[in-house]
C-alpha atoms as a printed R data frame, in Angstrom:
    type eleno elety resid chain resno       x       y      z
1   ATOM     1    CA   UNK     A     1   0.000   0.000  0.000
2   ATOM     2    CA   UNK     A     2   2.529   2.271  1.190
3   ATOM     3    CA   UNK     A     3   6.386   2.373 -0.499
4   ATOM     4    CA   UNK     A     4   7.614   5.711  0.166
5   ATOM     5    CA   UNK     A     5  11.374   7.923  0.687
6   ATOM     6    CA   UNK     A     6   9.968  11.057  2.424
7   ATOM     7    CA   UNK     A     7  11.394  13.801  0.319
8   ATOM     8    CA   UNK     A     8  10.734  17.748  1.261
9   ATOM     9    CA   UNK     A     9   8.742  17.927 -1.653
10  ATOM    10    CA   UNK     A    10   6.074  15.488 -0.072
11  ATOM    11    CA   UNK     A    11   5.808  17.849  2.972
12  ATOM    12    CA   UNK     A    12   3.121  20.454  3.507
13  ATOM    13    CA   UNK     A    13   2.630  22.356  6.905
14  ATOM    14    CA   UNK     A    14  -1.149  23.302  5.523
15  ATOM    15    CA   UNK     A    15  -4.168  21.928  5.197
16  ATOM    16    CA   UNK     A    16  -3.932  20.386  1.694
17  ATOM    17    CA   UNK     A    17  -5.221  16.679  1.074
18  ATOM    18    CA   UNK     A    18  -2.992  16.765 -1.835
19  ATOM    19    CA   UNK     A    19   0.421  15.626  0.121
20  ATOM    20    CA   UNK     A    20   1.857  12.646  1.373
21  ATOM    21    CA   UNK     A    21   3.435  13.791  4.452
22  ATOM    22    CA   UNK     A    22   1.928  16.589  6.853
23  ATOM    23    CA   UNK     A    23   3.875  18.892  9.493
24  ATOM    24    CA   UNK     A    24   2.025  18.168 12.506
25  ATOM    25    CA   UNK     A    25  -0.883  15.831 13.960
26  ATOM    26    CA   UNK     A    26  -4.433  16.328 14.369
27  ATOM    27    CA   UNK     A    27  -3.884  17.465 17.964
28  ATOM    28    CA   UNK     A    28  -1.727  19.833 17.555
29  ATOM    29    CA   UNK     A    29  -2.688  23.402 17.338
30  ATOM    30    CA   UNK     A    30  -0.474  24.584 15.051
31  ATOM    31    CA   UNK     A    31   2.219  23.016 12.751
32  ATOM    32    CA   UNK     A    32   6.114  22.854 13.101
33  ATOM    33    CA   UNK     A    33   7.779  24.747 10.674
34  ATOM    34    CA   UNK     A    34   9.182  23.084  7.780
35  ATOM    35    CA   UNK     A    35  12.349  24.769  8.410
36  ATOM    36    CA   UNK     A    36  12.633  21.655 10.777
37  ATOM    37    CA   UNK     A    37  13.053  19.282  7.954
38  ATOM    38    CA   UNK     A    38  16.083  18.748  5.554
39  ATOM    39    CA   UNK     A    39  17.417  16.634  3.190
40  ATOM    40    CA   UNK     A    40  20.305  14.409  3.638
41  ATOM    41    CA   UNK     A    41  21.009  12.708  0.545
42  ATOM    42    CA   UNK     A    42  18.206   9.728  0.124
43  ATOM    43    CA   UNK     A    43  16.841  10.068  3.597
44  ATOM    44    CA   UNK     A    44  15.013  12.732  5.394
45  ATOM    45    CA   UNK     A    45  15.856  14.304  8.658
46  ATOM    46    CA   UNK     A    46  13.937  16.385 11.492
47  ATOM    47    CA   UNK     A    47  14.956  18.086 13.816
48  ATOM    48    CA   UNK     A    48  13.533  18.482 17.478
49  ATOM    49    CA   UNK     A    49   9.472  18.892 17.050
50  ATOM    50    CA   UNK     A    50   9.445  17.811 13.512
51  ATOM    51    CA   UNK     A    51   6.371  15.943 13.314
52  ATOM    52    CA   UNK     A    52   5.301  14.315 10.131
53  ATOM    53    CA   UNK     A    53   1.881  12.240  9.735
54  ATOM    54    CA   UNK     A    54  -0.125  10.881  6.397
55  ATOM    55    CA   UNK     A    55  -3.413  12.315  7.705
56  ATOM    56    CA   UNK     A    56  -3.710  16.335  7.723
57  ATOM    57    CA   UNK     A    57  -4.277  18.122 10.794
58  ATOM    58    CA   UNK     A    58  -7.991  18.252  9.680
59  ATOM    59    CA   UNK     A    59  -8.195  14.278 10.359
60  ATOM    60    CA   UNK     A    60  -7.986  13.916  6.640
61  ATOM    61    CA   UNK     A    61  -5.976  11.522  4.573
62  ATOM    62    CA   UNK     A    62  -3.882  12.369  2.213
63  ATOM    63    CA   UNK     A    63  -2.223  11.062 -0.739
64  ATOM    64    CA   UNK     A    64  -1.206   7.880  1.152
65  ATOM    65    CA   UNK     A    65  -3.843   5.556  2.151
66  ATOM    66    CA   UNK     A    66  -5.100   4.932  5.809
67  ATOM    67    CA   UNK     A    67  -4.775   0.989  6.856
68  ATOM    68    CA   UNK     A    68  -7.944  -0.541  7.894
69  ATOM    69    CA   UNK     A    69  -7.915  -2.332 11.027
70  ATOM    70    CA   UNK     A    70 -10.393  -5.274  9.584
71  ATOM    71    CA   UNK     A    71  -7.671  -6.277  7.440
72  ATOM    72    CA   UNK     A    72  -3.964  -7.429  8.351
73  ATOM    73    CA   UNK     A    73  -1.102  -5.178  7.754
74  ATOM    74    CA   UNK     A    74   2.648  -4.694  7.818
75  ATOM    75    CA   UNK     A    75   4.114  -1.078  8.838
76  ATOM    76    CA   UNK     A    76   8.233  -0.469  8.770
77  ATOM    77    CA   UNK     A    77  10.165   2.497  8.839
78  ATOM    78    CA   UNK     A    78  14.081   2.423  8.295
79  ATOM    79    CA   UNK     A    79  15.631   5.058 10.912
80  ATOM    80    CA   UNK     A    80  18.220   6.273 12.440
81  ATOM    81    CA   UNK     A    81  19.486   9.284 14.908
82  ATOM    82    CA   UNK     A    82  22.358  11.636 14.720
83  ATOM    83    CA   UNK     A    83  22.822  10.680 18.598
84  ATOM    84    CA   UNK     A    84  22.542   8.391 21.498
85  ATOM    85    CA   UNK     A    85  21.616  10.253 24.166
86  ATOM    86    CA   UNK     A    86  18.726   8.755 26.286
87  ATOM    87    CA   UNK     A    87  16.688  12.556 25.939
88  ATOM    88    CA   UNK     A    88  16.029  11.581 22.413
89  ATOM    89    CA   UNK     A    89  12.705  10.908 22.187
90  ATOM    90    CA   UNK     A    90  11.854   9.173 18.857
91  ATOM    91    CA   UNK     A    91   9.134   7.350 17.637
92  ATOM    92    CA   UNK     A    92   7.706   5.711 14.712
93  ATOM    93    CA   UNK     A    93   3.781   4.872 15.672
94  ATOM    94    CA   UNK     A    94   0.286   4.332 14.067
95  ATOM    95    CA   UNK     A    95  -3.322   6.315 14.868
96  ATOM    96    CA   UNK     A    96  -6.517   5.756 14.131
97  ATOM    97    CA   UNK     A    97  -7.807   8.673 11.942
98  ATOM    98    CA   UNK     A    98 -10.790   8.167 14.416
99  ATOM    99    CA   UNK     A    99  -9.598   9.422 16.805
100 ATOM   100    CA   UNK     A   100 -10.228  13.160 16.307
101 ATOM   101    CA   UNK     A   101 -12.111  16.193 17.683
102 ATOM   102    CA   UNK     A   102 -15.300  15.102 16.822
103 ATOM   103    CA   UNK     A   103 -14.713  12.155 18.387
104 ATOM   104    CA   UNK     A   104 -15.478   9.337 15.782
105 ATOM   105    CA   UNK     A   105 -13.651   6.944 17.770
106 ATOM   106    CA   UNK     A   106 -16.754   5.707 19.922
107 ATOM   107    CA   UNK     A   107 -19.084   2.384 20.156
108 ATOM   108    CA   UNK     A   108 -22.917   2.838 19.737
109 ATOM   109    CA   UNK     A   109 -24.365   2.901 22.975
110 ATOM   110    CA   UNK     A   110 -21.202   4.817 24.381
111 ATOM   111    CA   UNK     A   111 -22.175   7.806 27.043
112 ATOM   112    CA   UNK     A   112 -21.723  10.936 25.204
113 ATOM   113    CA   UNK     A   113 -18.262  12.000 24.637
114 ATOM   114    CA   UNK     A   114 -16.773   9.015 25.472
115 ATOM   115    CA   UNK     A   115 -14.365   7.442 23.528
116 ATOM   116    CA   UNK     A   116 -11.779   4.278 22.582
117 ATOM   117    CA   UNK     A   117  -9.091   3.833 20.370
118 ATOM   118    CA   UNK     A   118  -5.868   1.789 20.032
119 ATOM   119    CA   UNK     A   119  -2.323   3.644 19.856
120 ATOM   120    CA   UNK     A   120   0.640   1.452 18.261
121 ATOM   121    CA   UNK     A   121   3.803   2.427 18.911
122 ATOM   122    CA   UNK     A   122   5.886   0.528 16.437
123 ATOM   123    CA   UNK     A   123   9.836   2.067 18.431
124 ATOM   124    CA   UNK     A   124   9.977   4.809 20.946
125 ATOM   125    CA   UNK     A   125  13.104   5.868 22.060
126 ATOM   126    CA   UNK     A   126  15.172   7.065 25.325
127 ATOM   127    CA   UNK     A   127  12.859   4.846 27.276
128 ATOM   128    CA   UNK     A   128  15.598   1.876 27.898
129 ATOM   129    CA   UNK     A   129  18.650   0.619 26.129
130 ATOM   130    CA   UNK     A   130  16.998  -0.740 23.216
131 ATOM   131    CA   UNK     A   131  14.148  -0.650 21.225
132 ATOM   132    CA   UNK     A   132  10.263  -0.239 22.808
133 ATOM   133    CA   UNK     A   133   7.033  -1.320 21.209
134 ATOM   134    CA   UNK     A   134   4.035  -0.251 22.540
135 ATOM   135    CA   UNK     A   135   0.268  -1.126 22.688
136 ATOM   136    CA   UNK     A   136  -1.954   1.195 23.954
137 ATOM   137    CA   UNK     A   137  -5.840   0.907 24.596
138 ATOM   138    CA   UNK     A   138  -7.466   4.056 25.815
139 ATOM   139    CA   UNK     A   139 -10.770   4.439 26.500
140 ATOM   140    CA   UNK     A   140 -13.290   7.218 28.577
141 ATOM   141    CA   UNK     A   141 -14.019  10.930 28.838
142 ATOM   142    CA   UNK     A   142 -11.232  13.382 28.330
143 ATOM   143    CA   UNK     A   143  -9.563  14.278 30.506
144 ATOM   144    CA   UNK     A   144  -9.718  10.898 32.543
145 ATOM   145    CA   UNK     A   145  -9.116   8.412 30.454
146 ATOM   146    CA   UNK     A   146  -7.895   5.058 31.470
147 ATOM   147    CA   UNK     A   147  -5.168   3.431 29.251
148 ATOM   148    CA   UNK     A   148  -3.836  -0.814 29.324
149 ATOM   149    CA   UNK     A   149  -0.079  -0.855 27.946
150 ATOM   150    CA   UNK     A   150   1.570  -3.592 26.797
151 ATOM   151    CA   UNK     A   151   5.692  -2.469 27.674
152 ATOM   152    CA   UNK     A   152   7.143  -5.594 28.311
153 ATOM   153    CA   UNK     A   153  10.577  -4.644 26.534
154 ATOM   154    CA   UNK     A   154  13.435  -4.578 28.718
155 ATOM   155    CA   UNK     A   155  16.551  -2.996 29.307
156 ATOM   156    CA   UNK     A   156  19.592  -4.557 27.071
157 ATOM   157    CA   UNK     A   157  23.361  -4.857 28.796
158 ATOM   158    CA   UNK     A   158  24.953  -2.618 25.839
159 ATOM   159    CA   UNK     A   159  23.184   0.639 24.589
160 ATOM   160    CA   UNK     A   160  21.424   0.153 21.455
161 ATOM   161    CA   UNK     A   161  23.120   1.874 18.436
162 ATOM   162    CA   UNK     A   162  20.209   4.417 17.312
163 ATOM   163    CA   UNK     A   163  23.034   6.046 14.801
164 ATOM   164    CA   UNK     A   164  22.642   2.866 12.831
165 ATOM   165    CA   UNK     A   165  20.015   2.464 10.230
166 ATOM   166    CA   UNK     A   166  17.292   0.064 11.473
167 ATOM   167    CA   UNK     A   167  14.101  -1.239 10.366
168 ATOM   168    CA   UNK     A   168  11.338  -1.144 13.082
169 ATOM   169    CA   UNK     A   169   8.511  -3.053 11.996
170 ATOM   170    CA   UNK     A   170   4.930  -3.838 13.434
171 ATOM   171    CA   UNK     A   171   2.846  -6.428 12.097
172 ATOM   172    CA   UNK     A   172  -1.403  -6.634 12.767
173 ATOM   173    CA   UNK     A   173  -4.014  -9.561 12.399
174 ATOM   174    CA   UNK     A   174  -7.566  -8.414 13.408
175 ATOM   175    CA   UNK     A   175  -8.583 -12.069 13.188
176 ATOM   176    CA   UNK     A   176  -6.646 -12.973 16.823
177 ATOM   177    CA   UNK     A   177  -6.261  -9.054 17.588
178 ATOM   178    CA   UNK     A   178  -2.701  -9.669 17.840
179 ATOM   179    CA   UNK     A   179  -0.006  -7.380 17.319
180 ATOM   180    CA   UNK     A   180   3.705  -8.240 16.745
181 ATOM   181    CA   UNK     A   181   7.094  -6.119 16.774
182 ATOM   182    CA   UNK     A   182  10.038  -6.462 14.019
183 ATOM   183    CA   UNK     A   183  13.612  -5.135 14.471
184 ATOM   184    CA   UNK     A   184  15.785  -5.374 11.445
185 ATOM   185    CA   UNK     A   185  13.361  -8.696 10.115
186 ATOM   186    CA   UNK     A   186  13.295 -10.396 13.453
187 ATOM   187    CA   UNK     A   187   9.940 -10.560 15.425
188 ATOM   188    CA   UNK     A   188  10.777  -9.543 19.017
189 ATOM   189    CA   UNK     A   189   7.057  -9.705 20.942
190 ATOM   190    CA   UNK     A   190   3.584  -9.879 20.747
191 ATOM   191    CA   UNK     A   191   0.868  -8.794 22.500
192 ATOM   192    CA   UNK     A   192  -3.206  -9.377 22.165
193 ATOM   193    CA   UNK     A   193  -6.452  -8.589 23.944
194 ATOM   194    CA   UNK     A   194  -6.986  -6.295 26.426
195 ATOM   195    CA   UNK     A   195  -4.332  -4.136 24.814
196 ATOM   196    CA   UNK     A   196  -5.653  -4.619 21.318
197 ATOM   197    CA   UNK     A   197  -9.084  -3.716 21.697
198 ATOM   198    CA   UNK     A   198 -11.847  -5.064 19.101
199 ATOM   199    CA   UNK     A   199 -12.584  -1.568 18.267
200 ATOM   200    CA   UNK     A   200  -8.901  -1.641 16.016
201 ATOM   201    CA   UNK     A   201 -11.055  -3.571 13.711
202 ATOM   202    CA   UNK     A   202 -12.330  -0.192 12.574
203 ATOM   203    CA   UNK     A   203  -9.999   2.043 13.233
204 ATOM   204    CA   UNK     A   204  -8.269   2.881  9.516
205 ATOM   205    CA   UNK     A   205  -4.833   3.829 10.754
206 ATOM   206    CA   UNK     A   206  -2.762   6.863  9.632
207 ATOM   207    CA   UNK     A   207   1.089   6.969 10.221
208 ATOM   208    CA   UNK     A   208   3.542   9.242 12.449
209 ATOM   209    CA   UNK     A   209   7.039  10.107 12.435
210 ATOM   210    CA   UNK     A   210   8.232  12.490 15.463
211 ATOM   211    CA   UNK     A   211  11.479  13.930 17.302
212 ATOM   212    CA   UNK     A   212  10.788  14.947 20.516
213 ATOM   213    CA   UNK     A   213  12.373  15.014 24.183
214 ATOM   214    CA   UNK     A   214  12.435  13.316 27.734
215 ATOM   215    CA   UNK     A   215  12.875  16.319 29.045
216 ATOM   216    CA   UNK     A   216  16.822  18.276 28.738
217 ATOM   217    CA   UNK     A   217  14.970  19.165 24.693
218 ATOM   218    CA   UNK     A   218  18.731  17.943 23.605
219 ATOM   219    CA   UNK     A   219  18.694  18.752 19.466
220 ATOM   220    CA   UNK     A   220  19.024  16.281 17.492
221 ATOM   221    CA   UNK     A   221  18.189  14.921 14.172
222 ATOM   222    CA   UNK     A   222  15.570  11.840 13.132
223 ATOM   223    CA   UNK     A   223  16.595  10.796  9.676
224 ATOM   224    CA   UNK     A   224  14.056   8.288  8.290
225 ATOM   225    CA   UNK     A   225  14.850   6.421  4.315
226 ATOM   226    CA   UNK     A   226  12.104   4.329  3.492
227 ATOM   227    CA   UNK     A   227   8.468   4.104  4.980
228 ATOM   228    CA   UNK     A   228   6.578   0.763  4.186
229 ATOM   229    CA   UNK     A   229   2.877  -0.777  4.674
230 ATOM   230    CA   UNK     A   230   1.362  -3.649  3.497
231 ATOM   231    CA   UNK     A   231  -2.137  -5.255  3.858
């Protein structure tokens, strides 16, 4: 579905539906500046804040098709950082375009307001020394809402080598609701029901590429070559 190397010229920081890649999510209230994004020879970098997305801030798709959670998919982006330092905060993760202001993201029958969606976080960084994959279901009434997380990574004896280019991968079956984590073509985990909800079945998922910080806001760049999905 998706066989993409983000280039500047895919990036808009407006509105448009005609893009590939958007500067900033749906939540945000304004977008980072595209001065945040350069080109380094067939990959793309961010800086600190860059935030790119295939779904517009208006909880629109773009150019790039959302994946539908009632059918299998494959997600993998091939990244790496100009750094090591545990602030780093980046992450490579998928959204339901459901999941906006007018809260689509809701069962019939729901209370008013109230709302559920799965988060996938295909790598975060900074949290440990190695990679982190993440299942999130939230559910309730902003601002309470109650979240189950599947983070059953662990810390590794050596720092992992974010400088390096890797491929972080996340694979989906809505038939067992099971979710399962790739580094460089190796699965590493899994993880199922309560953290993958049976509302994921129709969520149709947009995808997310962002540099941010633990908290020292370190700079640093987020380089990413190739973005893949496949259903």
């Amino acid at each position: 579905m998706i066989d993409e190397r983000p280039k500047l010229a895919d990036i808009t920081a407006g509105p448009e539906f005609t893009s590939k890649f958007f500067s900033g999510a749906p939540w945000q209230p304004s977008a980072p500046s595209l001065s945040l994004y350069q080109q380094r020879g067939d990959s793309l970098c961010m800086g600190l804040n860059g935030v790119l997305t295939t779904a517009s801030r208006r909880s629109q798709p773009g150019l790039l098709p959302l994946l539908p959670g009632s059918a299998p998919f494959y997600v993998e982006f091939t990244v790496r950082l100009s750094g090591n330092n545990r602030d780093h905060w980046p992450a490579v993760w998928l959204m339901p375009i459901e999941h906006d202001l007018r809260q689509s993201d809701r069962e019939v029958g729901d209370p008013p307001k109230y709302e559920r969606w799965l988060e996938l976080d295909v790598d975060e960084g900074g949290f440990h020394n190695g990679p982190h994959g993440v299942a999130i279901s939230w559910k309730g009434i902003w601002p309470h809402y109650e979240r189950q997380i599947s983070a059953n990574d662990k810390d590794q004896p050596v720092l992992f080598d974010r400088t390096r280019w890797h491929r972080f991968g996340l694979s989906y079956d809505p038939k067992t609701l099971t979710a399962r984590w790739w580094l460089d073509g190796v699965e590493r985990k899994s993880a199922g029901p309560p953290f993958i909800p049976q509302i994921a079945r129709k969520h149709r998922f947009f995808l997310i590429m962002s540099a941010a910080s633990h908290a020292k806001r370190l700079p640093f760049e987020m380089c990413v070559s190739s973005v893949k999905a496949f259903a």
